[in-house]
N, C-alpha and C positions, 0 to 999 in steps of 0.2 A: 157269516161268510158263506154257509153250503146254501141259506135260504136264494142271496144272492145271486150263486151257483146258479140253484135252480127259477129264479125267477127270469133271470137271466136266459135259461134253457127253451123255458114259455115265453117269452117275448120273443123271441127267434121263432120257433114256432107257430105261432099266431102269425107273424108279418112274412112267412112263406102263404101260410094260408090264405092270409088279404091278397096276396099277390097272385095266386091260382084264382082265388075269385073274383079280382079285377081282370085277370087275362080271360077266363068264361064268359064273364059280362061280354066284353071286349067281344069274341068269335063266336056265342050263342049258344052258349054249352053250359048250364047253370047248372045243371042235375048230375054233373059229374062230382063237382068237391061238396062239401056237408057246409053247410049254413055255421055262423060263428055265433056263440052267443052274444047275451047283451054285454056280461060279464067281460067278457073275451073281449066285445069290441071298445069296453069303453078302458081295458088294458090295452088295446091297441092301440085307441089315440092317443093315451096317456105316451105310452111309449115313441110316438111320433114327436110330441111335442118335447118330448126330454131330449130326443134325436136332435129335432130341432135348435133345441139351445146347441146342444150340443155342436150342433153346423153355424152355430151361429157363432158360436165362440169360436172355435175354430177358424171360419172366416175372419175373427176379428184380429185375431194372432195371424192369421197368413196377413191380414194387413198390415198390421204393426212389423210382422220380420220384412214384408217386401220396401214399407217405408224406411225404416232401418237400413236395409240393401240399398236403396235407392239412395240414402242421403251418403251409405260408404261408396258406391258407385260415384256419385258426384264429388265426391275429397277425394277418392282417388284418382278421377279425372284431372280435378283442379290440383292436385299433386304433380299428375303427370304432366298434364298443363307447362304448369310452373316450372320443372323440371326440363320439360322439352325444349320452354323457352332461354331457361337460363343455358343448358348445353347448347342450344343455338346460338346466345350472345356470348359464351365461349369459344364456339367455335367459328365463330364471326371476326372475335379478337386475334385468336390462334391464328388466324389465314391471314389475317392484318402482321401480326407478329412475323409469320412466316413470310409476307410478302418486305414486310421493313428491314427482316435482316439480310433477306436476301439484297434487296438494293444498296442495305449496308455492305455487306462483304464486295458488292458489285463496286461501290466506290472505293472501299478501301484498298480491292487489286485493285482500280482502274490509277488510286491516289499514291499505292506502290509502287505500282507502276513508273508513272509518272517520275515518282522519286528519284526509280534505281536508272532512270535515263538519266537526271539532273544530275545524281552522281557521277555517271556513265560520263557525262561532259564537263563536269567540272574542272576550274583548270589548276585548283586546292586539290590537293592528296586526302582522299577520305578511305580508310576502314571501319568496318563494322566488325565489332569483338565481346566476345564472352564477356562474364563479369571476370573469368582466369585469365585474360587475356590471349585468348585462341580466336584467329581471322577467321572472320564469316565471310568477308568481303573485302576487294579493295580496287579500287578502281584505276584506270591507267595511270593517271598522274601521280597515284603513289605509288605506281611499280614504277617511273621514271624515279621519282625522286631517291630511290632506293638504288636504283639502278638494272632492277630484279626483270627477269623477261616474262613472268609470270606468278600465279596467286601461290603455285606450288613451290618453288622456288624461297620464296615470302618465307612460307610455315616452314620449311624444311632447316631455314640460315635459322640457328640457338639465338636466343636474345640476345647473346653476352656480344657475339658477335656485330649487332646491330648497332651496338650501342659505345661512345668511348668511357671509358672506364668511371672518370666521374660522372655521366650523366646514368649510366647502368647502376651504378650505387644510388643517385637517387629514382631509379626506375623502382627501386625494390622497395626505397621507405615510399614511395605512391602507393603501390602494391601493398604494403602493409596497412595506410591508410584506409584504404579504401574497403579494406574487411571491416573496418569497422562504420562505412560509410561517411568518413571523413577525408575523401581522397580531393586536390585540387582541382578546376572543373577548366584552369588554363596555365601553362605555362611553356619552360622552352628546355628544347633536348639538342645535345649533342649525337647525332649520328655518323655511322661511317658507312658508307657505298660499296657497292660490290669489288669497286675497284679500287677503293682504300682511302675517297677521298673521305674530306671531313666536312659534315654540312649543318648549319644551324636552323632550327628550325621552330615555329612557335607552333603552340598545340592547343586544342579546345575539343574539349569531352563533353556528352551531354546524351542524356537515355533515349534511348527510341525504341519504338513497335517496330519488328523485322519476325518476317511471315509469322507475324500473330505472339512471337516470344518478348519477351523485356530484354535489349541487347543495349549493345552503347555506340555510341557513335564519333568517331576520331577525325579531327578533319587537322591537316598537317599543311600551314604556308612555308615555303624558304625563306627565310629571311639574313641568308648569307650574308646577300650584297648588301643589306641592309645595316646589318650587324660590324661589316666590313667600314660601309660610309660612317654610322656612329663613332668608331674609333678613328677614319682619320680625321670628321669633324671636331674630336677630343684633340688629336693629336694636332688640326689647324689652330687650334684656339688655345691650346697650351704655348703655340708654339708664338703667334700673336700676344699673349702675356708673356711672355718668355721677351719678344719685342719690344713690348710696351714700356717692361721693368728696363730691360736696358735703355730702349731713347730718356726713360724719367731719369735711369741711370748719369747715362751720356748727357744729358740736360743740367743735371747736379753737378757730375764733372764740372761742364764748362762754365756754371755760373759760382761753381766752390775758384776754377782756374781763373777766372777774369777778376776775381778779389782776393785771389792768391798772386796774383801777379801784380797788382796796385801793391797791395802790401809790400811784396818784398823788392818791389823797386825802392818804394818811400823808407825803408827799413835801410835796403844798403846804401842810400847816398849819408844819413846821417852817423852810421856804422865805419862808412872809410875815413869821416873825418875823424870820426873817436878814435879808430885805429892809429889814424899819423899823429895825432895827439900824444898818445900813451906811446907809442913809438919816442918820442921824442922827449918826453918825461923817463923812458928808459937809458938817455945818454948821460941824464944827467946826475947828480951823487946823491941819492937815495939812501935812506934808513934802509935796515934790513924788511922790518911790517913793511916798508912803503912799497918797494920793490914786489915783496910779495904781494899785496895787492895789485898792484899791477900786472903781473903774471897772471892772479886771476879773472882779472878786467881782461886781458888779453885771451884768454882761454873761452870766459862767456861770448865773445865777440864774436869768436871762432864758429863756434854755436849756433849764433845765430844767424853767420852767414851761411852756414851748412842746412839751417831749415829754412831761407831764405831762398838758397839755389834748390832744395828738394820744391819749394813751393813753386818754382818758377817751373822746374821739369815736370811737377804734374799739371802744369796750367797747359804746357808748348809740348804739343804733338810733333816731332821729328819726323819726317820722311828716314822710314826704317831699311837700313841697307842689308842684306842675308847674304851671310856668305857661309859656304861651308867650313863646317868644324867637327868637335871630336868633344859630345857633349861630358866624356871624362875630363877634359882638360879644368871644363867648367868648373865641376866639382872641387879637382885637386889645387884651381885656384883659392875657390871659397875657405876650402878647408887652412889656406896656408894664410890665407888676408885673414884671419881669424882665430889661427895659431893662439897669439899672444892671452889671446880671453878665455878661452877656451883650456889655457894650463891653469893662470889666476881662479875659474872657477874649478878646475878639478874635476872636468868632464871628461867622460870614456867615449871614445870614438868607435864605433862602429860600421864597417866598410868595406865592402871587398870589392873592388873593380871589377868588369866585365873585361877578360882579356881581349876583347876584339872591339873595334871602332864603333866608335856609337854617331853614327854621321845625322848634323843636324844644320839646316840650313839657320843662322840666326847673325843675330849683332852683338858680340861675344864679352866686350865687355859690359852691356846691358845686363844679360842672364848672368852674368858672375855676380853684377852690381843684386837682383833677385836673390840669386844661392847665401850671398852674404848674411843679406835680410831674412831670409829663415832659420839660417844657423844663429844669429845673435839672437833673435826671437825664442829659440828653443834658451839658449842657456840663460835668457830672461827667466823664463818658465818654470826654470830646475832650481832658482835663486834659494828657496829652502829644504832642498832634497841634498839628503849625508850622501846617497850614492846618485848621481847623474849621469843619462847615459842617453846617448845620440846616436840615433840610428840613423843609416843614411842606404836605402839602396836601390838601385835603380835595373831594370829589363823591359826587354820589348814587348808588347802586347801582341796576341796572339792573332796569329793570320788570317782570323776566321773576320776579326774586327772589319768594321767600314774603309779604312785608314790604317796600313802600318803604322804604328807610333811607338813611341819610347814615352817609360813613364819614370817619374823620377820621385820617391819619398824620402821626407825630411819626418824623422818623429824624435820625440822625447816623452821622459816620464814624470813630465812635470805637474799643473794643476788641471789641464786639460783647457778645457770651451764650453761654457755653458751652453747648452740645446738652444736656447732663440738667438746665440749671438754666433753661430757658426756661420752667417751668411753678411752678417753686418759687420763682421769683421776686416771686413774689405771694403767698408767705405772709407772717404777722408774722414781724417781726423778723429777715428774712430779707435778708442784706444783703455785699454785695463790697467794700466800702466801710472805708477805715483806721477804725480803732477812733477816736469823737467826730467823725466826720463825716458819723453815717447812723444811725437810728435803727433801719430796717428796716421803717419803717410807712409809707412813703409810696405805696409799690405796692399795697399791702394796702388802704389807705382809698381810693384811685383805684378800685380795682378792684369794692370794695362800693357807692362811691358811683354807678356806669357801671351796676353791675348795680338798685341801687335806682331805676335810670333807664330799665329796659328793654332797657339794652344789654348789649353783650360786650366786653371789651379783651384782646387777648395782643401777645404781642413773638412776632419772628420776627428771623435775621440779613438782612440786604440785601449788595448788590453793593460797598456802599463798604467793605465790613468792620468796620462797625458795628451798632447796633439797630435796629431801626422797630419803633416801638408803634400797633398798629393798635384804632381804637375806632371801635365802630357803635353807631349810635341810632335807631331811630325817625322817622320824619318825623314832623310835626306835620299838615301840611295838605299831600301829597304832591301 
């Protein structure tokens, strides 16, 4: 290591010296430095050429790190490169992006726009509301339809208010629906107006974009008059079968009365001669059997001339003469032409007259021939009841009615009317009754003669579990 040191010391040495005695060559001055030996000089070249390497290696490593630098120089070019291009076709997108949403938002006011005029002029009632149902919006037609003279007005009136009572109960099961996203997306509301009317109205919901939020959208038609016309066209067409059933009605009448009238002519000319027959079989001296037979020959006969003439009055429409009366008289006829059955069967009367005139224009002994037909009908009825009991009472109906009228009920607590035969119980011949104790015509001629009076008769059951016959008439001088 010291030789090193030191050889090290004289090679330094020596290569000042070379160099003093290159620069004397050089300006002409040889005699100033001392001559080198041979020794010395041929450590000097030695030391040149190990320099040499020395610069040579050196040089070779400066290459190697500049090629090195040069190839990181070029990656990181082609990095930067890369990267300047890539932020360039980001920021190529970006101004695209920027420029698309803008023309988006551009059409989507200009498409709001647009909207909230078509709103603006709609001649449907439209609000826009929360998912709580809180007005965002609402355009004239629904502040007419309301009544409302403006949006604040609107929010201010409570729902309950808005609403009539049933369609507010179902406002709230919607409202509960709908939290769970299962609300109706049409249907129809009762509402009331500012001014108390009452208006129908059909309704359609459906989500929209409003300034950029998820709101809803309500569009409200009238459909009053609509609503209005459906019911009278119900009530046209009921009223048209109501028509139709009576002309088939009136049609059966007439063609049950034109072979009810054959019959009971052909019936009574063979009937009067049996009667003068057994008339005249009665003068002469009969057994006791025989006699009674003939009594009871004489009694069927009776019979059949009595369903004979019923068949003939319900064939022959009478021109009906009305004359004023006192529709108690009616009553306390029935009840007295009917005395006699009425103790036989052991029925309880129940009855308290109206102390005041019950004034009815009619044809008096017609309605009494009616009154008879319900009270015998009823104590049919009770034929296996321990207690029977006949109700009878009659009042006016109340003023508010279309018609002053007087109504009159006949009930008992007998087997009642079965539900499909309440209505069929008023046709001919139409009857529950053991066979030879009902002809089937005494509902049928009650019922034409009520109606040839302006009224109406039906059965209904009552609480006793028996019938009521209810019949209305007309006042006279109400």
């Amino acid at each position: 290591m010291t030789e090193k040191k030191i050889y090290s010391g004289q090679a330094g040495t020596l290569r000042r010296r070379a160099k003093e005695i290159a620069r004397e060559k050089a300006t002409g001055m040889g005699e100033t430095v001392e001559a080198l030996s041979l020794d010395e000089v041929r450590q000097l070249v030695h030391e040149l050429r190990v320099h040499r390497i020395e610069l040579t290696m050196q040089n070779e490593e400066l290459r190697q790190a500049q090629a090195e630098l040069q190839r990181a120089h070029d990656e990181l070019e082609h990095r930067v490169a890369k990267r300047t291009e890539a932020l360039r076709q980001a920021n190529k997108e970006r101004r695209t992006d920027v420029i698309n949403r803008k023309r988006l938002e551009e059409m989507l006011h200009r498409t709001e726009g647009n909207f909230r005029r078509s709103l603006d002029d709609s001649p449907l009632g439209v609000r826009i509301v929360t998912i709580e149902g809180e007005t965002i919006y609402a355009n004239r037609a629904m502040l007419d339809i309301y009544g409302y003279d403006s949006i604040e007005e609107l929010r201010t009136t409570p729902l309950k208010n808005r609403y009539t009572p049933h369609s507010y109960a179902e406002f709230k099961i919607r409202m509960e629906k709908r939290k769970r996203d299962d609300g109706p997306s049409e249907y129809e509301i009762s509402i009331v107006r500012k001014n108390g009317e009452i208006r129908e109205l059909q309704v359609f919901r459906k989500e929209v974009l409003w300034d950029f939020e998820r709101q809803f959208q309500v569009i409200y038609q009238d459909i009053t008059e609509r609503k209005q016309a459906e019911k009278d066209l119900i009530r046209t067409v009921q009223q048209l079968q109501e028509t139709r059933d009576m002309l088939i009605q009136f049609e059966k009448h007439a063609a049950v009365g034109r072979l009810a009238a054959g019959v009971a002519h052909e019936l009574l000319n063979p009937v009067s001669i049996i009667s003068s027959r057994l008339q005249f079989l009665e003068e002469e001296d009969l057994s006791v059997p025989a006699r009674e037979n003939v009594r009871v020959s004489r009694e069927q006969l009776q019979r059949i001339v009595k369903i004979s003439h019923d068949l003939l009055q319900s064939s022959t429409k009478k021109p009906t003469v009305l004359i004023g009366g006192d529709l108690r008289r009616v009553i306390e006829v029935g009840l007295q032409m009917t005395e006699r059955r009425r103790k036989e069967d052991h029925v309880q009367v129940e009855y308290n007259p109206l102390p005041e005139t019950i004034p009815v224009k009619m044809e008096t002994d017609r309605v009494v021939k009616v009154m008879v037909n319900l009270i015998l009908n009823a104590c049919d009825a009770m034929t296996d009841n321990q207690a029977k009991r006949l109700i009878i009472a009659v009042y006016r109906t109340e003023v508010s009615s279309r018609r002053p009228s007087v109504r009159l009920i006949v009930a008992d607590n007998g087997h009642g009317i079965l539900a499909g035969e309440l209505d069929k119980i008023f046709e001919p011949f139409f009857t529950r009754k053991d066979p030879g104790k009902g002809t089937g015509l005494g509902l049928s001629v009650s019922k034409g003669i009520i109606q040839e009076h302006g009224g109406t008769i039906h059965a209904e059951n009552n609480d006793m579990g028996g019938a009521s016959f209810i019949v209305e008439l007309p006042l006279d001088h109400p």
